[in-house]
C-alpha positions in Angstrom: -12.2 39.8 -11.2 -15.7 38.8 -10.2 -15.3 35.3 -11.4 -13.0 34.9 -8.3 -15.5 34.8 -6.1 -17.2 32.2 -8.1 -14.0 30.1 -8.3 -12.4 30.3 -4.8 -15.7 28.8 -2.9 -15.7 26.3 -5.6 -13.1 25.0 -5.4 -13.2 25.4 -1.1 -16.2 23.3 -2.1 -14.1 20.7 -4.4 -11.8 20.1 -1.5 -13.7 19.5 1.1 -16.2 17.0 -1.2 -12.2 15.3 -1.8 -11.2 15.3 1.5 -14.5 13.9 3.0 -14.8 11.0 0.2 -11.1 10.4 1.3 -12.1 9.6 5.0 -14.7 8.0 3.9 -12.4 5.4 1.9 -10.3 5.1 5.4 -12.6 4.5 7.4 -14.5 1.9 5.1 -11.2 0.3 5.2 -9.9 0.9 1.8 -6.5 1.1 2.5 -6.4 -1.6 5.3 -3.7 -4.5 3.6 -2.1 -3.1 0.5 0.3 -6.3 0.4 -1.5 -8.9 0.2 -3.8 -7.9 -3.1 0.0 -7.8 -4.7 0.4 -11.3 -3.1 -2.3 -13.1 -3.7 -2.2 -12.9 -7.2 1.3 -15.2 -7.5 -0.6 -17.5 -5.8 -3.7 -18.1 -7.8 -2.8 -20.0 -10.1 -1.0 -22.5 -8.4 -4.7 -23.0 -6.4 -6.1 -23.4 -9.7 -3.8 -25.6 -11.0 -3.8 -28.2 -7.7 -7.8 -28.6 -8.1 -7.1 -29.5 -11.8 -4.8 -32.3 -11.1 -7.4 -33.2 -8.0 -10.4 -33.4 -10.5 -8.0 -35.7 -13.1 -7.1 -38.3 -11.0 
């Protein structure tokens, strides 16, 4: 029974340390555009590809 009061501030402690990293991450703008990244990466080879055929000619 005593180790309850060990484990409940802990893990009080745990979820405030996981909510503050979480704000953190928002305000940093983590989670901004979550499309694009997804986007972007059907494109990149075609850019690639186009300064290949640039470079050959």
């Amino acid at each position: 029974m005593d180790i309850i009061y060990v484990l409940v501030p802990l893990s009080i402690a745990l979820l405030a340390i996981a909510v503050a990293i979480f704000f953190w991450a928002v305000k940093g703008g983590q989670f901004d555009d979550l499309d694009s990244p997804a986007h972007k990466i059907l494109f990149d080879d075609d850019e690639y590809l186009n300064e290949r055929r640039e470079d050959s000619t």
